[in-house]
C-alpha positions in Angstrom: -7.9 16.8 -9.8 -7.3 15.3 -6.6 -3.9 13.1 -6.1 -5.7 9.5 -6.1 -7.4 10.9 -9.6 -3.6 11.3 -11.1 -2.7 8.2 -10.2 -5.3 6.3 -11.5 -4.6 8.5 -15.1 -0.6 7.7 -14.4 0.6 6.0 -17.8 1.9 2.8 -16.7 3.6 -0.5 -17.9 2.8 -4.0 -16.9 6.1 -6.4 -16.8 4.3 -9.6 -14.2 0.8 -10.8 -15.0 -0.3 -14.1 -15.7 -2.5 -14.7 -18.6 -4.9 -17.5 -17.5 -4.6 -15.9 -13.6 -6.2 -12.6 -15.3 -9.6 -14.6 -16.0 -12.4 -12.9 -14.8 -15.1 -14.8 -12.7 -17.7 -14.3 -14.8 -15.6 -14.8 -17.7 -14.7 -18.5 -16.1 -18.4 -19.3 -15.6 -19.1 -18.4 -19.2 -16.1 -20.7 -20.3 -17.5 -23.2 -17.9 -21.3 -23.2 -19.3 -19.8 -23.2 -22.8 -17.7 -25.8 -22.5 -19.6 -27.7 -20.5 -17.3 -28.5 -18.2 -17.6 -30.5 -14.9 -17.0 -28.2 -11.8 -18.4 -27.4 -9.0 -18.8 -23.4 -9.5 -22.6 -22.7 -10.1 -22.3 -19.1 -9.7 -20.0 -16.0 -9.5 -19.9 -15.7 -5.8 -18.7 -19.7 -5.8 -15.6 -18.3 -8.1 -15.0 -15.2 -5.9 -15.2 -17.4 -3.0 -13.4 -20.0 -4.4 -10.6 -17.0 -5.2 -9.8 -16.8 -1.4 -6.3 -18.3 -0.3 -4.6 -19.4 3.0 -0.9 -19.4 1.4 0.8 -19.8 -1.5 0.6 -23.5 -2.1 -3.5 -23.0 -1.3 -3.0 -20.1 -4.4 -1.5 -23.1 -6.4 -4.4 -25.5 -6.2 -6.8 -23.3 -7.1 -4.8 -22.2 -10.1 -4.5 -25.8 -11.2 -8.2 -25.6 -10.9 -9.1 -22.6 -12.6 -6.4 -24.3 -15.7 -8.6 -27.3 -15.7 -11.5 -25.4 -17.0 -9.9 -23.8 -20.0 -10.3 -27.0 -21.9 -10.4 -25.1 -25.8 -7.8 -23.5 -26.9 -10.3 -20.5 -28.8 -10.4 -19.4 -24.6 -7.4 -17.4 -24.8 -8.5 -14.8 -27.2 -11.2 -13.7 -24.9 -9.3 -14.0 -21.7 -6.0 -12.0 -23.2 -8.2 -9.7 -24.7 -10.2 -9.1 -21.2 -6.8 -8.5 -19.5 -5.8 -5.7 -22.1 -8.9 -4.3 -21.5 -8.7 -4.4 -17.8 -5.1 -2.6 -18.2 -5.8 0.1 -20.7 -8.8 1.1 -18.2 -5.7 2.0 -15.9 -3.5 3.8 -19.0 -1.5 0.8 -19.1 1.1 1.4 -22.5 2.5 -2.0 -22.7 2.0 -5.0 -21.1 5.0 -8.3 -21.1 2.2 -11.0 -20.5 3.3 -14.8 -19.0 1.4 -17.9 -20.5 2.5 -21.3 -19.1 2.0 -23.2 -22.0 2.7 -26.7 -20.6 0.3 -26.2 -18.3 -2.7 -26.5 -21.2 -0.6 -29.0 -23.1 -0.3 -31.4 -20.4 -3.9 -31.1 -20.6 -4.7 -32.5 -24.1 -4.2 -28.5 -25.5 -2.4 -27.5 -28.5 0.9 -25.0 -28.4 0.4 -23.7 -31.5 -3.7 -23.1 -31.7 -3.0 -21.3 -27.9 -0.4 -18.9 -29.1 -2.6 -17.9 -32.0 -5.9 -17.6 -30.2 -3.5 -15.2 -27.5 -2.1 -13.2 -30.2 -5.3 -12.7 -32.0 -6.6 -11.2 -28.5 -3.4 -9.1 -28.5 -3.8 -7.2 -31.8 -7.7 -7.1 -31.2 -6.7 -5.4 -28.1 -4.1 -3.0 -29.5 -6.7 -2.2 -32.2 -9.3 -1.0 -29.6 -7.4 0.4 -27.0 -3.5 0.8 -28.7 -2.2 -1.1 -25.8 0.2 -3.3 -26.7 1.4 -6.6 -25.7 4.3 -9.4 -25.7 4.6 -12.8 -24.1 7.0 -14.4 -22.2 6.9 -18.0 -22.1 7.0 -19.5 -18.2 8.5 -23.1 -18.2 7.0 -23.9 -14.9 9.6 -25.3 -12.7 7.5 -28.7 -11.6 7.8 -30.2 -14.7 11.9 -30.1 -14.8 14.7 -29.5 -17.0 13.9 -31.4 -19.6 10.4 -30.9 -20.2 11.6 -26.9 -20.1 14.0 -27.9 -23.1 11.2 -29.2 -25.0 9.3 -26.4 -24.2 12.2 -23.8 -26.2 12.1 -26.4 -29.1 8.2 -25.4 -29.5 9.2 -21.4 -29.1 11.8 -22.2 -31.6 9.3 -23.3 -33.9 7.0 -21.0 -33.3 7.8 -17.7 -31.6 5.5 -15.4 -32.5 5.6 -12.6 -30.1 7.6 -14.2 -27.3 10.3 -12.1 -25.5 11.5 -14.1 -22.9 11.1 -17.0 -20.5 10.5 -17.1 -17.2 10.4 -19.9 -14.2 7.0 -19.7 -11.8 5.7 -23.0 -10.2 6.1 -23.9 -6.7 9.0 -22.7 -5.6 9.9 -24.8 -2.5 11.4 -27.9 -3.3 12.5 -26.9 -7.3 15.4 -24.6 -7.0 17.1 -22.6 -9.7 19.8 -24.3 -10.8 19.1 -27.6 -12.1 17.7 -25.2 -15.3 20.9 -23.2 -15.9 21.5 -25.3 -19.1 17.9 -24.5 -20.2 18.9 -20.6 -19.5 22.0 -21.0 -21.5 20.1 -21.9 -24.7 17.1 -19.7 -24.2 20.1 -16.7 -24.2 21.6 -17.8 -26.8 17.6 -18.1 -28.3 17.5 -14.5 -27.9 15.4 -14.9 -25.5 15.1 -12.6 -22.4 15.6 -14.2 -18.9 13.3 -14.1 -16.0 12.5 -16.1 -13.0 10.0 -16.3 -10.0 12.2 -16.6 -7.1 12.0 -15.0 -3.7 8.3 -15.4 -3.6 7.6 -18.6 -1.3 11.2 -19.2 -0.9 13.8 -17.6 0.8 17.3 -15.0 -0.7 18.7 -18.9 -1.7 15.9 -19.2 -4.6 16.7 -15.9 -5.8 20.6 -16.0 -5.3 20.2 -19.3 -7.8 18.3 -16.9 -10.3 21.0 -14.3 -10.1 23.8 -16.0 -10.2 23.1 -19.8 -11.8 20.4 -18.2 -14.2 22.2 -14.8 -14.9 18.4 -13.3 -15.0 17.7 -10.0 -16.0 14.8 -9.4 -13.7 13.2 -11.0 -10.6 9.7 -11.5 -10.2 8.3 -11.1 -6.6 12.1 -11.0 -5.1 10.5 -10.2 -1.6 12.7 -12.6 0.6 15.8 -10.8 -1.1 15.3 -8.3 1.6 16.6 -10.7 4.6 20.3 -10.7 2.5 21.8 -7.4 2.4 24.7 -8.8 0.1 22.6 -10.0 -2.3 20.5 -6.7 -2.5 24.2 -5.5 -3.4 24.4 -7.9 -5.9 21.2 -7.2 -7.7 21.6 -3.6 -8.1 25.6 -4.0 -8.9 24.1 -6.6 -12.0 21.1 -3.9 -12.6 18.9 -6.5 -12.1 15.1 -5.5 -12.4 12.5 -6.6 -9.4 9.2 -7.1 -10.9 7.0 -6.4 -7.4 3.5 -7.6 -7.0 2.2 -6.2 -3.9 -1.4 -6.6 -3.6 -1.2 -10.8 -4.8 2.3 -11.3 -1.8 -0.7 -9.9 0.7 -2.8 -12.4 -0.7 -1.0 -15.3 -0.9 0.6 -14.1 3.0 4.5 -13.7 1.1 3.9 -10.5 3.9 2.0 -9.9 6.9 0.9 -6.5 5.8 1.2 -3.9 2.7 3.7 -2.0 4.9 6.2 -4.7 5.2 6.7 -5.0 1.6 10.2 -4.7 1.2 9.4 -2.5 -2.4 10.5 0.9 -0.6 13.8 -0.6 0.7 14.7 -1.8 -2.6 14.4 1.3 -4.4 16.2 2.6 -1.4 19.1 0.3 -2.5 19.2 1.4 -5.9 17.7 -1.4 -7.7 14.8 -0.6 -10.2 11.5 -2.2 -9.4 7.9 -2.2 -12.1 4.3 -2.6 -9.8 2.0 -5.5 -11.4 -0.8 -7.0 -10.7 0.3 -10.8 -11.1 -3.2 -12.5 -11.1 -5.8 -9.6 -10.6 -8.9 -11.2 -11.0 -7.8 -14.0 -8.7 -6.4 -11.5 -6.1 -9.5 -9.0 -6.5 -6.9 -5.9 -7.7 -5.9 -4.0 -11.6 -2.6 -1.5 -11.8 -4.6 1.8 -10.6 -5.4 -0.3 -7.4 -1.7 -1.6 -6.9 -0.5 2.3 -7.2 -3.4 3.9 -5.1 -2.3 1.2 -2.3 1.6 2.1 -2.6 0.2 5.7 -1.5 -2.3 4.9 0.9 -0.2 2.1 2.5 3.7 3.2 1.8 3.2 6.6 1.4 4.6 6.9 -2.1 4.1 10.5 -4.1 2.9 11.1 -7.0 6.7 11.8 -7.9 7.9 8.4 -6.9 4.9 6.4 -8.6 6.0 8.0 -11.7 9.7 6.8 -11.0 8.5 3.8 -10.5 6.5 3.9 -14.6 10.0 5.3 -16.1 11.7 2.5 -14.5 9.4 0.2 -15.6 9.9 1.6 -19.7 13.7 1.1 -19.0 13.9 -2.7 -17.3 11.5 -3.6 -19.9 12.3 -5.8 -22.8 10.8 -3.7 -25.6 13.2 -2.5 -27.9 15.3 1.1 -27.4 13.8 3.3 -30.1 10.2 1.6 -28.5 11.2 3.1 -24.9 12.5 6.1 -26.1 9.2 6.9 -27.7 7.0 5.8 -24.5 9.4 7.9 -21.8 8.6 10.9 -24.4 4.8 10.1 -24.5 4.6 9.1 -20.4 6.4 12.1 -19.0 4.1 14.2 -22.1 1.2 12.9 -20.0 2.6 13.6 -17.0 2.8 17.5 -17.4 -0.5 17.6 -18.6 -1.3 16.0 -15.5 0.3 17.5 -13.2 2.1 20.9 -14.7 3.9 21.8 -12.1 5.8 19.0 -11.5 9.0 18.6 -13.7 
């Protein structure tokens, strides 16, 4: 078995991808035809064409577009059920899976009927492939404060399977702190604590997480790199990065896969997971985000398995659930490769 062969059969865990970013295009035309909704996509190359971004607020639009469509809330069965599928093709374990709810309510869509129809496709899923699956709500920072409150009143209602909360949106222009309140009762919720920061903003956005929000892990994080102090802060908090490679190339968060700052982190002590954010949209899956680490970074076998461990410990599944998986991923891994230890 040649090295690119054991990555792809590397057990993995998913911490960062988006629910409604992990429709597939041909998924989206079906939805389309069904629904008969009115957009301009007549084919699967006018998705994957569509599916082609200058920057991250051109990523955003077309996002907002692809949310436009999903205009039942039966859609999220399929779609959440599709992304499991996608990830237990690349021995995914466990996936933490982001729905923005208020996106699709905002839309005319019902909370409750959405969260059902998702964890319907999440124990279909588990049933098929035993992959399992949690959700963590993200409050999408556009719509403010107190929308975001109203938001944990629904989850407070009705939590069924939801971990944590999380703040993605556009980041420019809707800094961290005006939601430490909203973070303060999520905690005390019991609710785990993420945000998007560090992404299309710079170490500012993600100094407000850390220190206003008192996260547990960053997604994206890649700006952090210009601020060695608050590197030091991160790893002194054992604060988890959740790094999405592949979609900051897309969205042009980095020049290049060998300027992500993923390598230096680690260097620095601080534990990172590798996602795949939006992978339909970004044209990538988990295997693909660990083959480029190697082809691009240079990362071993050795340290891609590091990086899977890590990703068991930072996660938000309970202790007696990541003792189990560290036993069962490093089982794989000396059948995979029996001379490593």
């Amino acid at each position: 078995m040649d090295t690119e062969e054991i990555i792809r059969r590397l057990p993995k865990l998913e911490q960062h991808v988006h629910i409604v970013g992990s429709t597939k295009p041909e998924t989206l035309l079906s939805i389309i035809e069904d629904s008969g909704a009115e957009t301009k996509f007549k084919s699967i190359e006018d998705i994957r064409s569509f599916f082609q971004y200058s920057d991250f607020p051109h990523f955003i639009s077309v996002y907002s577009t692809v949310n436009d469509c999903i205009i039942d809330e039966k859609y999220y069965e399929r779609i959440t059920y599709e992304m499991l599928e996608s990830d237990a093709s690349c021995n995914v374990k466990h996936v933490e899976a982001i729905f923005s709810a208020n996106d699709h309510v905002r839309r005319g869509l019902d909370y409750e009927k959405m969260l059902d129809a998702i964890n319907k496709g999440v124990r279909k899923a588990k049933r098929k492939f035993g992959i399992t699956c949690t959700i963590r709500i993200d409050l999408v920072r556009n719509y403010g404060p107190k929308v975001a409150m109203t938001e944990l009143d629904w989850i407070k209602r009705k939590g069924d399977n939801i971990v944590g909360i999380d703040i993605g949106g556009s980041e420019n222009g809707f800094p961290p702190e005006p939601y430490e309140a909203v973070y303060k009762k999520a905690k005390d919720l019991g609710l785990h604590l993420v945000a998007h920061a560090g992404e299309a903003a710079g170490p500012e956005s993600v100094w407000g997480a850390v220190k206003t929000l008192n996260v547990e892990r960053i997604g994206h994080g890649v700006t952090a790199m210009k601020d060695p102090s608050l590197l030091r802060e991160i790893r002194s908090r054992g604060i988890g990065i959740e790094t999405c490679p592949v979609s900051n190339l897309r969205t042009a968060a980095i020049n290049s896969l060998k300027e992500h700052p993923i390598r230096a982190f680690i260097k620095q002590g601080i534990r990172v997971s590798v996602n795949s954010d939006d992978p339909p949209m970004f044209n990538t899956e988990m295997n693909n985000e660990y083959l480029q680490l190697h082809k691009e970074l240079g990362f071993s076998v050795d340290e891609l398995m590091r990086i899977s461990l890590d990703s068991i410990d930072t996660s938000f599944l309970p202790i007696k659930r990541k003792e189990e998986l560290r036993g069962e991923f490093l089982k794989e891994y000396r059948e995979l490769s029996p001379r490593r230890t």
